[in-house]
N, C-alpha and C positions, 0 to 999 in steps of 0.2 A: 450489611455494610459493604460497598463495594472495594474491591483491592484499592492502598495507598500507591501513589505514583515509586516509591522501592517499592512493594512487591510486583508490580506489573512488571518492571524493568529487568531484564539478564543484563548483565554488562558484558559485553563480549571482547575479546582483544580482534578479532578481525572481521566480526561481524557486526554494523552498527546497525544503531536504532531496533535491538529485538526486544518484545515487549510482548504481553499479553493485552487482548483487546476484548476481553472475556470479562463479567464481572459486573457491569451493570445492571442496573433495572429497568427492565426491557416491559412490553406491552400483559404477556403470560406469566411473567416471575420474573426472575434474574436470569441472564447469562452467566451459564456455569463457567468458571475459571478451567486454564489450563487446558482447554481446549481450542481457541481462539487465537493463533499466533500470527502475527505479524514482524517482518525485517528487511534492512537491506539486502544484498545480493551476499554469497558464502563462498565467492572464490579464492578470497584474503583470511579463510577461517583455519586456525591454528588446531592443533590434535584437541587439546583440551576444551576450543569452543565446538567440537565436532561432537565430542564425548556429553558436553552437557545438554547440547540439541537432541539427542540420542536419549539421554535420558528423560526428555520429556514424549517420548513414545510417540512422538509425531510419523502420521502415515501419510501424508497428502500433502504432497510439497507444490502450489501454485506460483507458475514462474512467470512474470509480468513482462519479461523483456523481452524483446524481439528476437529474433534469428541468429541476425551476429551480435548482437551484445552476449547472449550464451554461446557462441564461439570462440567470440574474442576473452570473455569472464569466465570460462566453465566455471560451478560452484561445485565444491569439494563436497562430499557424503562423508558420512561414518562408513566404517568397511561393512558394517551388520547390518545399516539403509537396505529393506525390504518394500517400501512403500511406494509411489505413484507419486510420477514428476507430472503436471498438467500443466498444457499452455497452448496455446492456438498458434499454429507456424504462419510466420509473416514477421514485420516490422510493427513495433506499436509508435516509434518515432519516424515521424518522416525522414531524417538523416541518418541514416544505416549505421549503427555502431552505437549511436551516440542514444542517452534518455531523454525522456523529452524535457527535461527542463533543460537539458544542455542545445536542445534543437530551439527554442528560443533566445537563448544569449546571444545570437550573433553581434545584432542590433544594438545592445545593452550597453553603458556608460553609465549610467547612474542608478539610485536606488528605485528611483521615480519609473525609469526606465524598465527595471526590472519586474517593477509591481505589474505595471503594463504589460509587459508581455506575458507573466502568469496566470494573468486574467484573463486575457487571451486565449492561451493553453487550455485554461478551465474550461472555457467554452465549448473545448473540441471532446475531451476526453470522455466525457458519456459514449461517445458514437464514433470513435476510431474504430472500424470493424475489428480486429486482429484484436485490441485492448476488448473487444466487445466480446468477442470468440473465447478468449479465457475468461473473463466473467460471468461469463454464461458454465463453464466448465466449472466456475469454482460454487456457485448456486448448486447445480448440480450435486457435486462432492457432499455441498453440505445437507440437502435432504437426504440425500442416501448414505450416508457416512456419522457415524457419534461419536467418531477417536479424532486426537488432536490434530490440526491441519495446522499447516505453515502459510502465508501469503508475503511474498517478496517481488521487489522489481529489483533497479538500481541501488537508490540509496532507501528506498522504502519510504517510500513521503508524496508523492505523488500520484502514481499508479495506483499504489498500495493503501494511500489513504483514502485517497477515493470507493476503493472496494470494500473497503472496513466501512466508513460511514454510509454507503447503501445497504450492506450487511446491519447495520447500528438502527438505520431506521426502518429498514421493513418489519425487522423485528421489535418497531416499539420503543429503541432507548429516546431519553429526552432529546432533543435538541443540544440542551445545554452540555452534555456530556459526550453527544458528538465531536463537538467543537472540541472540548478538552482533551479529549483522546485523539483528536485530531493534531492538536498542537503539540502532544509530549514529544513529537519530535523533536523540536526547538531543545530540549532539556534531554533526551534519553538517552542512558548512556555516555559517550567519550563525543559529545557534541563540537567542540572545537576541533576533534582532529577530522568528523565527516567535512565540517566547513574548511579544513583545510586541506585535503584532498581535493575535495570541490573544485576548492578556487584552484588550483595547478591544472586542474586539469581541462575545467572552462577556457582557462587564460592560454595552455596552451592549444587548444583546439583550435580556440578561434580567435589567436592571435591580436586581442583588442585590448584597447586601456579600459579596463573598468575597476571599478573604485573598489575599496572593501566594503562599501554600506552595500552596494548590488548582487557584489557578491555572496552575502550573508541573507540577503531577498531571496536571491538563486537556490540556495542550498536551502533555505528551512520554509514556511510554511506560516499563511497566514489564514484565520478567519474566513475575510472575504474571497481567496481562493475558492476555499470550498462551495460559498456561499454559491459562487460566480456558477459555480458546474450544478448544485441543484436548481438556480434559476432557468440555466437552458434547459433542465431535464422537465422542470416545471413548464414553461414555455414548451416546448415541443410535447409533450403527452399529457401536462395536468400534474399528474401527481408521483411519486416516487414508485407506485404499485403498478401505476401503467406502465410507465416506462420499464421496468424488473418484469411485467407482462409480456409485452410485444417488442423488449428489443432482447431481454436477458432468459427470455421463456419462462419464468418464473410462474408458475398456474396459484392458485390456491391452493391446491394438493401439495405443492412443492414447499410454499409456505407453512403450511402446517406440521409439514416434515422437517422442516427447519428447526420450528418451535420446537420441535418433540427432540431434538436431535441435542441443542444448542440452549434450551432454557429450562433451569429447574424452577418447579411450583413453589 
């Protein structure tokens, strides 16, 4: 029986969306829990949510965001963090600082508007080198690695969910449970205050009228998102393995060490 949406979820006071992405029934058996994390960024993280990161033995902290969003954000550690920060140096958003769902708002006024440009975005994020440079580093982590790993960008919904549902399917989980775990963002956690962050901070970037329905597109996550990004990866290589092949390095070897790492029988 896979984890209920509360046990997957930590609530944090200054890290959103931290959850576990562990737990389904994958191609070899289940993905084992408690190994599999997923979050937003931990530069806003209080003693106490430091302390419960800590105690989930996490060794493999994968950082999704570019150069100066970890300058501008540093993310706070436990003082006893022993473990390995990975990330591939460069920019994963084309506007320097900013995520990339905030490098598409410019344009954005409506809800409509904002679906459009996320689809958009989907399109690109398989093959943003930099985004591609640490996905390959966090593939990596996971064949040769069977202690808890962390995967974070921004707000963890993007970047991050993208990495989780190629991780979800090479290993085998449904479809259906992709999507779903894909969406807990929507619900994870102190969901109104990530969207309200959000919006302060879209609205003051980039100075434009837009609505609270786009706003609320902007900050959470839809279905056909996803969809959108395994269509190009389908379109460009065929299949999810190829692509994880020839652009993530991903061998069969590496997959199997995944399995062995990541799924109990």
């Amino acid at each position: 029986m896979k984890p209920t949406t509360e046990a997957r979820v930590i609530e944090m006071a200054g890290i959103h969306n931290f959850r576990d992405y562990g737990g389904y029934s994958a191609r070899a058996g289940r993905l084992r829990s408690g190994v599999l994390w997923r979050s937003g960024q931990h530069s806003e993280a209080t003693a106490d949510d430091l302390a419960r990161v800590h105690d989930l033995r996490i060794a493999t902290v994968i950082d999704l965001r570019g150069d100066s969003e970890r300058r501008g954000n540093p993310c706070l550690r436990h003082a006893d963090f022993a473990g390995s920060v990975l990330f591939h140096p460069g920019e994963t958003a084309s506007a320097a600082g900013r995520a990339v769902h905030e490098e598409v708002a410019r344009d954005v006024r409506t809800a409509d508007d904002a679906r459009r440009a996320m689809n958009a975005l989907y399109q690109t994020l398989p093959f943003r080198s930099v985004l591609v440079g640490t996905y390959r580093l966090y593939m990596q982590a996971l064949a040769e690695r069977d202690s808890p790993s962390l995967l974070h960008c921004l707000a963890g919904k993007d970047r991050t969910g993208l990495a989780a549902a190629l991780v979800h399917d090479l290993l085998g989980v449904h479809a259906d449970d992709i999507v779903t775990d894909y969406l807990l963002t929507n619900t994870a956690g102190n969901a109104e205050a990530r969207i309200e962050a959000g919006a302060r901070h879209v609205r003051e970037g980039f100075g434009v009228s837009m609505d609270d329905a786009a706003v609320r597109v902007l900050m959470g996550v839809e279905a056909p998102f996803l969809e959108t990004a395994f269509a190009a990866i389908r379109e460009s290589h065929g299949n999810t393995e190829r692509y994880a092949r020839d652009v993530l390095g991903v061998t069969p070897e590496m997959l199997g060490a995944m399995e062995r790492n990541l799924v109990s029988a």
